[in-house]
VOPAGU-2260 file (C-alpha; in pm, 1 decimal, decimal comma):
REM VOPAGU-2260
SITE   aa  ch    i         X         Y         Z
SITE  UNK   A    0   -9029,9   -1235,6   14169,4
SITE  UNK   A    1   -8889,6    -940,1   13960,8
SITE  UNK   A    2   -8573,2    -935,4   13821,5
SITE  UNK   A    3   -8484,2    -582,7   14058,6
SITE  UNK   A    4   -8607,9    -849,4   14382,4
SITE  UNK   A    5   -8353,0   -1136,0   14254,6
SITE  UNK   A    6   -8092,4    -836,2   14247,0
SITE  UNK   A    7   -8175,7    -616,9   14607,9
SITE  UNK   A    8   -8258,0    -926,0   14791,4
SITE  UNK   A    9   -7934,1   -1080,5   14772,9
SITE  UNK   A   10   -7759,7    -760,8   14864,8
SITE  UNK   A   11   -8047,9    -709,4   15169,5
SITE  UNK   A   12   -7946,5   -1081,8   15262,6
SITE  UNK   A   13   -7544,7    -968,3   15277,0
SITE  UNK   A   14   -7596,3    -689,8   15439,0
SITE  UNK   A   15   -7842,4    -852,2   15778,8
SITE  UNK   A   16   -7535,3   -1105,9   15780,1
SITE  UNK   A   17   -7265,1    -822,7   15753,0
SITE  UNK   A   18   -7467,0    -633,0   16092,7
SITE  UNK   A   19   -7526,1    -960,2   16284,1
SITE  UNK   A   20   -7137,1   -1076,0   16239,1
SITE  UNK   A   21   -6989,6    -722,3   16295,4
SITE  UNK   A   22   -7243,4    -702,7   16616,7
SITE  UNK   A   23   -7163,0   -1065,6   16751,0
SITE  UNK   A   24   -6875,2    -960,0   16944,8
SITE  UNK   A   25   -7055,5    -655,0   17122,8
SITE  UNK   A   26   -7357,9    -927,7   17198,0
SITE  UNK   A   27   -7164,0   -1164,9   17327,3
SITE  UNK   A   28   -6925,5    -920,4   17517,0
SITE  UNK   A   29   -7234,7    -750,1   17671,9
SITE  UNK   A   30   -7180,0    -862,4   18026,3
SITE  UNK   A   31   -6843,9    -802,7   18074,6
SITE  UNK   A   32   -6616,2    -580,1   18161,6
SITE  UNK   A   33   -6276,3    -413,9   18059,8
SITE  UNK   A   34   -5994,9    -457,2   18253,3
SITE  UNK   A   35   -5956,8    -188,6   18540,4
SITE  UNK   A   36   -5630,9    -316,1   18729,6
SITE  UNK   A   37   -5314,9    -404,1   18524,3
SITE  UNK   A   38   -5010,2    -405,9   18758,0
SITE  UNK   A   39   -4652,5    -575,6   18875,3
SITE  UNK   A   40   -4551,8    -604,5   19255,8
SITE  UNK   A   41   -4127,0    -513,6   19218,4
SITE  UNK   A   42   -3899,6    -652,5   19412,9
SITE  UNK   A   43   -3638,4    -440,9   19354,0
SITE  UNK   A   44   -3262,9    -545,9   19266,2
SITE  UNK   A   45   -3176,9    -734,9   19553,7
SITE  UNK   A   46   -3495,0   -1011,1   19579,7
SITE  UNK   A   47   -3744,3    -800,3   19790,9
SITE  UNK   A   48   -3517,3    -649,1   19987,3
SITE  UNK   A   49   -3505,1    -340,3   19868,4
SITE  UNK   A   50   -3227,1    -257,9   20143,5
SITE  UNK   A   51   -2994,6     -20,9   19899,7
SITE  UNK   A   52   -3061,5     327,7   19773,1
SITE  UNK   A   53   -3054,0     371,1   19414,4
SITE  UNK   A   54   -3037,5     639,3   19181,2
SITE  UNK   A   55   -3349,2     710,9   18884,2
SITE  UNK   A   56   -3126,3     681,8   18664,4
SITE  UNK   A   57   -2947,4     351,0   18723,6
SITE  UNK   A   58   -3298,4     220,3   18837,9
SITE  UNK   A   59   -3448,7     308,4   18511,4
SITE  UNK   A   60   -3164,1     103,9   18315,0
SITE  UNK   A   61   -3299,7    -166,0   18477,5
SITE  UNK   A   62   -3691,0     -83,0   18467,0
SITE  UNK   A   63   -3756,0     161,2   18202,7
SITE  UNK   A   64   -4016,6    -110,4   18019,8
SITE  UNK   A   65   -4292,7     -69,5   18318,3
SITE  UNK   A   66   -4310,9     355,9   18221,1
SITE  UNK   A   67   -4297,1     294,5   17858,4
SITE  UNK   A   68   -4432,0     -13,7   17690,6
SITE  UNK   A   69   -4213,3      89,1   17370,7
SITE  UNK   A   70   -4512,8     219,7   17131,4
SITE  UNK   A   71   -4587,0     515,2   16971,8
SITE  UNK   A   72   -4838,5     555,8   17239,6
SITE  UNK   A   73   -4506,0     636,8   17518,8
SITE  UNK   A   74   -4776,1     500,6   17762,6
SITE  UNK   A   75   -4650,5     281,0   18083,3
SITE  UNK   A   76   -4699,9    -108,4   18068,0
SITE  UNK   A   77   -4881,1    -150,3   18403,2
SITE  UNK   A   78   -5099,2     115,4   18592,8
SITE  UNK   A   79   -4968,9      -9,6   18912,2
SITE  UNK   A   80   -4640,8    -100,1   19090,3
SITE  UNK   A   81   -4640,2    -249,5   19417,3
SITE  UNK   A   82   -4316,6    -221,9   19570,4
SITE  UNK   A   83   -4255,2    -556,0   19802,1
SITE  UNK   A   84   -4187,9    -637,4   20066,9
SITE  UNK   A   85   -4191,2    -369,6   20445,2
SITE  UNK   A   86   -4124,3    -557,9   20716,0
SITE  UNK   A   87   -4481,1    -509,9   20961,0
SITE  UNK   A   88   -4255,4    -484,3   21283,6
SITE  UNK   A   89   -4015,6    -238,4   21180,1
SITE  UNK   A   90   -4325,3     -91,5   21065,5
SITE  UNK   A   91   -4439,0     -39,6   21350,4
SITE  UNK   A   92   -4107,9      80,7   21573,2
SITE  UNK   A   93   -4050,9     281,7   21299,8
SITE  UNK   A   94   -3704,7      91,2   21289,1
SITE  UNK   A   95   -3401,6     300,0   21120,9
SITE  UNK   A   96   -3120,1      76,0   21052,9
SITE  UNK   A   97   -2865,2       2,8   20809,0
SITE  UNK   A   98   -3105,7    -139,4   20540,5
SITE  UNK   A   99   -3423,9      42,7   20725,4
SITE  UNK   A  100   -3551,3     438,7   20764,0
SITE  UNK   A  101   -3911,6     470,5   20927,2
SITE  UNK   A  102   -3975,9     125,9   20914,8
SITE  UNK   A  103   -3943,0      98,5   20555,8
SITE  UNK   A  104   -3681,2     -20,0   20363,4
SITE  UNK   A  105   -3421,5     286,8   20221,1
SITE  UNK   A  106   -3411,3     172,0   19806,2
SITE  UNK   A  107   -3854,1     253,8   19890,8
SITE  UNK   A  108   -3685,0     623,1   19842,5
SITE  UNK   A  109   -3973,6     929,4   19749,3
SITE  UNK   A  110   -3746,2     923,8   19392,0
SITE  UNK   A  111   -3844,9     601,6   19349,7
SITE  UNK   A  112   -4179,1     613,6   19420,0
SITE  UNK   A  113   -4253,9     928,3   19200,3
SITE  UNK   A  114   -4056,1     774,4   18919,3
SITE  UNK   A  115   -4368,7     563,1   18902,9
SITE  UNK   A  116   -4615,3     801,8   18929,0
SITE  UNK   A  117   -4462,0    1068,6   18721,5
SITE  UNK   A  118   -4609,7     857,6   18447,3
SITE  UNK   A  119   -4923,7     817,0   18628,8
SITE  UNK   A  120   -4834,9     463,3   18783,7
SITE  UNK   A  121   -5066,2     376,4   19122,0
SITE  UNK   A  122   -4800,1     300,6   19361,0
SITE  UNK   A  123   -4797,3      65,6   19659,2
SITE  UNK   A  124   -4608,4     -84,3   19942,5
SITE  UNK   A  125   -4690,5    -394,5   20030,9
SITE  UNK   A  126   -4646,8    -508,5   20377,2
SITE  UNK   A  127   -4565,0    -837,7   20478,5
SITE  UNK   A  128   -4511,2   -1160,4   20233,4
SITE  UNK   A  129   -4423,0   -1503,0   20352,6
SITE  UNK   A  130   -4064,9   -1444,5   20469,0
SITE  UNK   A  131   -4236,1   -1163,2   20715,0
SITE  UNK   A  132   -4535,6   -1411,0   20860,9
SITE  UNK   A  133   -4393,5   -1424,9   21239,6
SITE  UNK   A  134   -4324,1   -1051,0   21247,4
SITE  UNK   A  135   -4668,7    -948,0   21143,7
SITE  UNK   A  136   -4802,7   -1197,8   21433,6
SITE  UNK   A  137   -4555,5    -994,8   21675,4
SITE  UNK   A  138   -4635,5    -695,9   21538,2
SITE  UNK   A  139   -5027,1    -763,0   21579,0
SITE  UNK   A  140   -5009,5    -886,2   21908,6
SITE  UNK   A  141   -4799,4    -622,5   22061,4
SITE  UNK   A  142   -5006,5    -324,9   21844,9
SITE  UNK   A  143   -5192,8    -348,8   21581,7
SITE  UNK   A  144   -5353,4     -21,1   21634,9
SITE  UNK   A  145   -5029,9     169,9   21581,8
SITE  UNK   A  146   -4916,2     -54,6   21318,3
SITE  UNK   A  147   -5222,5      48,9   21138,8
SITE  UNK   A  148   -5165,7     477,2   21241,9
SITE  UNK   A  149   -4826,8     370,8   21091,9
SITE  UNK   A  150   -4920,3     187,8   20780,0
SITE  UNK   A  151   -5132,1     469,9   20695,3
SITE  UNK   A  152   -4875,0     782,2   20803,9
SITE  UNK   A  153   -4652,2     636,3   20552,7
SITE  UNK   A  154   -4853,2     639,3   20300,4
SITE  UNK   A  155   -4894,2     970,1   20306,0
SITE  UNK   A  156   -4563,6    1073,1   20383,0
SITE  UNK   A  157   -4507,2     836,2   20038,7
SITE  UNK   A  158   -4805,0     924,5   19879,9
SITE  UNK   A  159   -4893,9     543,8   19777,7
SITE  UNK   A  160   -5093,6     321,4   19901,8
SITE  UNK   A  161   -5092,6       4,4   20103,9
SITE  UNK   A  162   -5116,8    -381,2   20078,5
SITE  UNK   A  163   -5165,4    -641,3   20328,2
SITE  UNK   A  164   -4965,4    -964,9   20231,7
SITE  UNK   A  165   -5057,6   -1153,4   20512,8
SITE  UNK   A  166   -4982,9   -1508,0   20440,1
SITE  UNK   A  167   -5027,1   -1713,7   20826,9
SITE  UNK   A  168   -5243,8   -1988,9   20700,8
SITE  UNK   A  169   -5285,4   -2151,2   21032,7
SITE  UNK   A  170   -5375,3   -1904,4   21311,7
SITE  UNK   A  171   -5392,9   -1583,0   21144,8
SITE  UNK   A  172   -5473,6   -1249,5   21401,2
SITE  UNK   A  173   -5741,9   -1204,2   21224,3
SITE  UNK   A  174   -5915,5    -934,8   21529,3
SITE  UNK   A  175   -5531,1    -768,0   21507,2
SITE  UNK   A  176   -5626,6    -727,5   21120,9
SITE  UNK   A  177   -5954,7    -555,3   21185,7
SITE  UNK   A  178   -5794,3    -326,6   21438,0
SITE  UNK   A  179   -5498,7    -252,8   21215,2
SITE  UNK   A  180   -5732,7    -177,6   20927,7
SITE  UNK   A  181   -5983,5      20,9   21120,1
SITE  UNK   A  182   -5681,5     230,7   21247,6
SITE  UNK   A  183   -5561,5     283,8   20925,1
SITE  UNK   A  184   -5877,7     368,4   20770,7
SITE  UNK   A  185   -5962,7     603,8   21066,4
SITE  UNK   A  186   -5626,5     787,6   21007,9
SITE  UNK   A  187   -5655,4     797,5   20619,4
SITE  UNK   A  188   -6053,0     938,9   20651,1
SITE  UNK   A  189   -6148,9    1089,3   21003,0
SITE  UNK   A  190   -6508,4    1065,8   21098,4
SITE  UNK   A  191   -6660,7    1360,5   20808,1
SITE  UNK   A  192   -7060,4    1209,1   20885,1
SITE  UNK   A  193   -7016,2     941,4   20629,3
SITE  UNK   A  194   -6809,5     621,6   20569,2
SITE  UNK   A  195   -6528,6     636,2   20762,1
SITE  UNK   A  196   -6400,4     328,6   20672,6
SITE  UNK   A  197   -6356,4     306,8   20290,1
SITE  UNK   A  198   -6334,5     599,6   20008,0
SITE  UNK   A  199   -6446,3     440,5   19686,5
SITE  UNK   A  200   -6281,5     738,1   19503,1
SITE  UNK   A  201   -5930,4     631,3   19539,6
SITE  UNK   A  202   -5846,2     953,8   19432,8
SITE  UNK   A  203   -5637,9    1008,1   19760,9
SITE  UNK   A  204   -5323,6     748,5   19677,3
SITE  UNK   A  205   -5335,2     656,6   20061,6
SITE  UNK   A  206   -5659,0     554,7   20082,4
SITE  UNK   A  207   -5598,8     271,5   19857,6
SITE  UNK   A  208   -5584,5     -32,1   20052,9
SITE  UNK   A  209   -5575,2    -385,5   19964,8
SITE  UNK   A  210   -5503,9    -750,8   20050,5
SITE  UNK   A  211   -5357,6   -1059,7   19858,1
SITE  UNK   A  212   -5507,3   -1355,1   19940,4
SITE  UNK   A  213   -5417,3   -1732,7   19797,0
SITE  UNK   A  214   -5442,9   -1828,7   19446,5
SITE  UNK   A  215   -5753,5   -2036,2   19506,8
SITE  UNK   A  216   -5958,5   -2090,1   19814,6
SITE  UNK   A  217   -5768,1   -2376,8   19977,3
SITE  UNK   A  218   -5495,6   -2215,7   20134,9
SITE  UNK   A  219   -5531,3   -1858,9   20397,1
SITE  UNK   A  220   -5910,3   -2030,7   20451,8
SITE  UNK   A  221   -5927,8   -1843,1   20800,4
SITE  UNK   A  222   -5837,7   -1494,2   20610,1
SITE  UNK   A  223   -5965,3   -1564,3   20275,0
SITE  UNK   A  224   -6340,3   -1591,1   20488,4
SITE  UNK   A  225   -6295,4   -1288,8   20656,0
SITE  UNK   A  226   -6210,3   -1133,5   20417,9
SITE  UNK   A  227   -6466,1   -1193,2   20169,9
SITE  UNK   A  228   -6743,9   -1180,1   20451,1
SITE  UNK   A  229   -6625,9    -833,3   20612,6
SITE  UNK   A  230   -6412,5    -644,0   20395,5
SITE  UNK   A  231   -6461,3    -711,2   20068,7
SITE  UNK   A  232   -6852,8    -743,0   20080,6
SITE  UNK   A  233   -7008,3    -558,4   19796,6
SITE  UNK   A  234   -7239,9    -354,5   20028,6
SITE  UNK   A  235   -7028,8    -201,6   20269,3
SITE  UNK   A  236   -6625,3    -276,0   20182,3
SITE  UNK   A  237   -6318,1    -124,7   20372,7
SITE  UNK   A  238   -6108,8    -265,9   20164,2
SITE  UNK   A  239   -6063,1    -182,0   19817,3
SITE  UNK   A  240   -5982,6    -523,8   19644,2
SITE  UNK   A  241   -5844,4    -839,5   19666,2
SITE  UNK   A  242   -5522,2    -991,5   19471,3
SITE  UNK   A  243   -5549,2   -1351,1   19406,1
SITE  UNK   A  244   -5164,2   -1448,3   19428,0
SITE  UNK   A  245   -4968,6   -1679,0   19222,4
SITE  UNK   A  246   -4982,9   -2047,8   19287,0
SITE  UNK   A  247   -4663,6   -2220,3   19394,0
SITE  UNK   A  248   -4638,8   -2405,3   19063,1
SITE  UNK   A  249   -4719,3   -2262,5   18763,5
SITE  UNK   A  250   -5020,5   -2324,5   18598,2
SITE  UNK   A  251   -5033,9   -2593,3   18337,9
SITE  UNK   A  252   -5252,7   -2361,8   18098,4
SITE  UNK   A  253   -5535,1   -2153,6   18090,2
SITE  UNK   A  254   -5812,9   -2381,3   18233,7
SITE  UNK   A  255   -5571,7   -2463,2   18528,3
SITE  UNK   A  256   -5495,1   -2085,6   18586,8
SITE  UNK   A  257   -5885,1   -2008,6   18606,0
SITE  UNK   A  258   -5983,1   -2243,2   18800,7
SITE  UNK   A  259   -5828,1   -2134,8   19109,5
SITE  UNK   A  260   -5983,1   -1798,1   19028,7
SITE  UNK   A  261   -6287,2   -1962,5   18984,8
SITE  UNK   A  262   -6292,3   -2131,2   19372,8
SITE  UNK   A  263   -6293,5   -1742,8   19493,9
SITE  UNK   A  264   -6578,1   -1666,4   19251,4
SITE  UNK   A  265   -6818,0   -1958,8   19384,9
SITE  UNK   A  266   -6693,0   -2012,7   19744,6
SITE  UNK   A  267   -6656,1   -2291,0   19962,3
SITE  UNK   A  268   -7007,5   -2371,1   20085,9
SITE  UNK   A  269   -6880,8   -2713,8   20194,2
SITE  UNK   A  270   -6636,6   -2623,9   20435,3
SITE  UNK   A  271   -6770,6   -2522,6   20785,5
SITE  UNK   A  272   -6791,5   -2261,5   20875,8
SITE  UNK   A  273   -6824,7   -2146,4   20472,3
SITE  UNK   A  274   -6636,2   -1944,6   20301,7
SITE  UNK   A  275   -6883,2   -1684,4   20079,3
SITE  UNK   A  276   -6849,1   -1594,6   19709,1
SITE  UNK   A  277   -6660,8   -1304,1   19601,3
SITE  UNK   A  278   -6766,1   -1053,0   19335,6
SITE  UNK   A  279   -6555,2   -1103,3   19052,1
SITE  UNK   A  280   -6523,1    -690,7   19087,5
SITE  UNK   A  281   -6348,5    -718,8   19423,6
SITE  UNK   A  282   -6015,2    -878,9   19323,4
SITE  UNK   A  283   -5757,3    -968,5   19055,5
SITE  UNK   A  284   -5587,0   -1256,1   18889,1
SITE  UNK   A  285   -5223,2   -1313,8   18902,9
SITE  UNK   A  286   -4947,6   -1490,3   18704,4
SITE  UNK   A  287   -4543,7   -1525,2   18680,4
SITE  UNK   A  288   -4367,7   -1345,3   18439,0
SITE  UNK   A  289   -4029,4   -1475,6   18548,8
SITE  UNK   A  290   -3979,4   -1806,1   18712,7
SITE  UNK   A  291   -3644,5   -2020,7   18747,7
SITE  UNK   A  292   -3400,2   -1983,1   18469,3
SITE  UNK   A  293   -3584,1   -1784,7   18180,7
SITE  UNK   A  294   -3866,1   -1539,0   18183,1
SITE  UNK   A  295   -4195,5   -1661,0   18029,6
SITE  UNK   A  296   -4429,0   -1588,1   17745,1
SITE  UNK   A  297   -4616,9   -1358,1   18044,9
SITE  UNK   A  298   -4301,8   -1183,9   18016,6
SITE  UNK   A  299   -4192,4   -1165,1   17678,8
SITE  UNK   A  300   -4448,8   -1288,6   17433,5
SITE  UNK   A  301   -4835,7   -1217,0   17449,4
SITE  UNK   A  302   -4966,8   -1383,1   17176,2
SITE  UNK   A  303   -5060,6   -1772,4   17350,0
SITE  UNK   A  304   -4917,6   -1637,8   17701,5
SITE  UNK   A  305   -5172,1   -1680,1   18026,4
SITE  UNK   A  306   -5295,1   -1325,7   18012,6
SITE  UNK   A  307   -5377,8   -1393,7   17685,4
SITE  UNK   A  308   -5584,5   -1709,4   17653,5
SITE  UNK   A  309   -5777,6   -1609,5   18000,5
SITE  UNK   A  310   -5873,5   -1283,4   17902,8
SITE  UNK   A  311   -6192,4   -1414,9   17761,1
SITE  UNK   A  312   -6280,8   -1517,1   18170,8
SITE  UNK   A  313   -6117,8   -1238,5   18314,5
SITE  UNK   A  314   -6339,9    -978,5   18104,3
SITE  UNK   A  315   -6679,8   -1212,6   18137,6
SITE  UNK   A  316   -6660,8   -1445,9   18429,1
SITE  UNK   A  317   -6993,3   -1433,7   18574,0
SITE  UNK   A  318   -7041,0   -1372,7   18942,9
SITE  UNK   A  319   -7231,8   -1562,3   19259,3
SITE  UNK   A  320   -7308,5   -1276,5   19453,4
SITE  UNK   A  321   -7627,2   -1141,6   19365,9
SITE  UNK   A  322   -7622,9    -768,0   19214,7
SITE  UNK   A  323   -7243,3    -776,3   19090,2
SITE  UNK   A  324   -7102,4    -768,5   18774,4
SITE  UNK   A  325   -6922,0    -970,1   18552,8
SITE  UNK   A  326   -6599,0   -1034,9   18516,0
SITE  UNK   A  327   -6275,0    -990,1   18750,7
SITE  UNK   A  328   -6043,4    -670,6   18784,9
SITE  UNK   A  329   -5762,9    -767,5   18577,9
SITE  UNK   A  330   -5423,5    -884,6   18621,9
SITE  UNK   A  331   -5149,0    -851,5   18819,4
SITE  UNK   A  332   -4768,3    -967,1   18784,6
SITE  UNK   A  333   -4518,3   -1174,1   18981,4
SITE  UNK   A  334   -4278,6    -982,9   18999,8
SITE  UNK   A  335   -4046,6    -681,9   18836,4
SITE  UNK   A  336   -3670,4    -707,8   18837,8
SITE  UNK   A  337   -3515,1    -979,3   19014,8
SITE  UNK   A  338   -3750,4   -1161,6   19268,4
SITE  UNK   A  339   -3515,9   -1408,3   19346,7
SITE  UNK   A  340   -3123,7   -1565,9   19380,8
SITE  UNK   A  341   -3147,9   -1798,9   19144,0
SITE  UNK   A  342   -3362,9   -1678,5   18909,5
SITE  UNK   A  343   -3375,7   -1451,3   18559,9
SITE  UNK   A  344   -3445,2   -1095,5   18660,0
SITE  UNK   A  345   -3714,4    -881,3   18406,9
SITE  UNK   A  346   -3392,1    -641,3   18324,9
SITE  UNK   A  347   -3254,5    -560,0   17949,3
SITE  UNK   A  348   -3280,1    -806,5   17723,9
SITE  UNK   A  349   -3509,2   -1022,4   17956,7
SITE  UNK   A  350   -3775,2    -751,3   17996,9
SITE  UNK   A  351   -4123,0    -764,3   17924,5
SITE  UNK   A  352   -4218,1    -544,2   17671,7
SITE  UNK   A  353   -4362,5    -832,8   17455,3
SITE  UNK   A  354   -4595,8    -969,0   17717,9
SITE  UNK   A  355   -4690,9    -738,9   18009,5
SITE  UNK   A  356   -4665,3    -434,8   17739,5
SITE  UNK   A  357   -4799,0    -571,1   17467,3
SITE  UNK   A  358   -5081,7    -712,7   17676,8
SITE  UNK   A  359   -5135,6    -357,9   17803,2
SITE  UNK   A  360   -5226,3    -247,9   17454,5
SITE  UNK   A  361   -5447,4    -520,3   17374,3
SITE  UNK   A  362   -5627,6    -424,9   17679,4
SITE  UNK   A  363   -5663,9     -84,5   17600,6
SITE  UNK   A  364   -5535,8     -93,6   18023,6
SITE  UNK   A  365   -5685,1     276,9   18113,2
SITE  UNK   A  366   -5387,6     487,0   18248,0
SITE  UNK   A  367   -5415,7     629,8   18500,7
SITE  UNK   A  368   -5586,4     373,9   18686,7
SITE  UNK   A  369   -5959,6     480,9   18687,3
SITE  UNK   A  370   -6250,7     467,1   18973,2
SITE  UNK   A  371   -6299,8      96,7   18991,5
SITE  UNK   A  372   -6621,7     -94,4   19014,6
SITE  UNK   A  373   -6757,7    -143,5   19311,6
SITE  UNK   A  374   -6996,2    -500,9   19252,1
């Protein structure tokens, strides 16, 4: 060996170990895929209610963190907001009361809505939640068509989109769900010689429409298969996605959070009749950012916080349903400002700029929310 190979061949060696450590990460990240969805439901000031009209102003006191994560980038933290919870059966009378105006409750004001998506925040009402289970059973059985023709005037009226919180784990209506969301998709998109039922675009607010189903696959069986059969299906969807909600205790760490994600990913072959796999691509994670007394790390500190330490499975988990991709949608948050009586609210100084925000950047979370994938 020449003295010039003792000297190059050390620096050749560095060099091949330099490329292979500074192209690990893209090897190993190779199958996944960034985070598309990034989002909070709100409950407003008075614990879902959202049964007072407020001014932008006064509201923003309380919420400015969600439009500007506090950077130098004056970007929003989320790229969604779902505003929670419409009552289905004033829905669909169209109810105007003291707390209600077209079915919807009066703080859901057009102000509101475009304080959102002035900074190019998705916006969405979500219909139903637990409290509401009874009154979307009455509302189904006495008309789920017009439920659905109202669901879907509103949103336009709003320009948002729509969620179905649904949460009857015993007898859900489930033919009342397909005729609501045929009659909403049928109002959103009339028959133009394609698809009539679902716009992968999502470029029309309205046409967004989605459904939260359980944290895991044990609970909302009778919807969750439905769903993931019918209208979540990679080959021919009407709905857009799927939230996986937060469980009722919150999870221990990582590991525990994922693997209730992780029963929607693989199924229930067991139970009879089965419930299929979903594509990771059809639905979100969520987790608390405020819960009893204090708001959490989701909240306030990213660095060792859920969304955090399960990014690595959000971005990669691989999928059971031949021909999709890897990894789930993202995240999304329960919930914005005060969710409930006895419980911290996400306003100055408990807001969550540190967690939600900071995760955000980390995320590089596109804004506005772009086309998502569809397997």
């Amino acid at each position: 060996m020449s003295s010039f190979d003792g000297f190059v061949r050390p620096i050749l060696l560095f060099i091949a170990c330099l490329i292979v450590i500074l192209a690990a990460p893209m090897m190993v990240n190779a199958a996944g895929t960034p985070i598309s969805v990034y989002g909070v439901w709100h409950c407003g000031n008075d614990y879902c209610s959202w049964g007072t009209v407020r001014s932008v102003s006064e509201f923003d006191s309380k919420n400015h963190w969600i439009v500007d994560r506090g950077d130098v980038s004056a970007l929003p933290s989320v790229n969604v907001v779902v505003l929670s919870f419409v009552n289905p059966l004033k829905l669909l009378n169209l109810t105007n009361d003291g707390t209600t105006s077209q079915g919807i409750p009066i703080g859901m004001t057009a102000d509101i809505v475009n304080y959102f998506k002035a900074k190019n925040i998705r916006v969405m009402l979500s219909i139903g939640g637990i409290t509401y289970v009874n009154d979307w059973n009455t509302a189904l059985a006495t008309n789920a068509k017009q439920l659905g023709i109202n669901a879907a005037y509103t949103a336009h009226r709003l320009g948002v989109g729509i969620e179905i919180d649904y949460e009857d784990s015993k007898a859900p209506n489930l033919a009342g769900m397909q005729e609501f969301i045929n009659a909403y998709r049928a109002y959103v998109y009339p028959a133009n010689g394609a698809n009539t039922l679902y716009d992968p675009s999502g470029v029309n607010a309205a046409a967004r429409l989605t459904i939260d189903l359980a944290a895991g696959d044990r609970w909302l069986i009778a919807l969750t298969r439905k769903a993931t059969a019918d209208w979540l299906n990679t080959a021919n969807p009407v709905l857009d996605y799927a939230n996986a909600m937060v469980p009722s205790r919150l999870p221990s760490g990582a590991a525990d959070a994922e693997s209730n994600w992780q029963e929607h990913v693989d199924g229930k072959p067991q139970y009879s009749p089965p419930i299929s796999p979903l594509a990771p691509a059809k639905f979100t994670g969520s987790l608390y950012i405020v819960k009893g007394s204090r708001p959490l790390a989701e909240c306030v500190n990213f660095l060792g916080s859920l969304e955090d330490t399960t990014g690595d499975y959000v971005y990669s988990v691989p999928p059971k349903v031949q021909g999709a991709t890897y990894g789930m949608l993202g995240y999304m948050f329960w919930a914005a400002e005060c969710p409930a009586s006895r419980g911290v609210c996400t306003t100055p100084p408990n807001d969550c700029l540190g967690g939600v925000g900071r995760g955000a950047t980390v995320y590089t979370v596109p804004v506005p929310m772009q086309p998502l994938r569809q397997q």
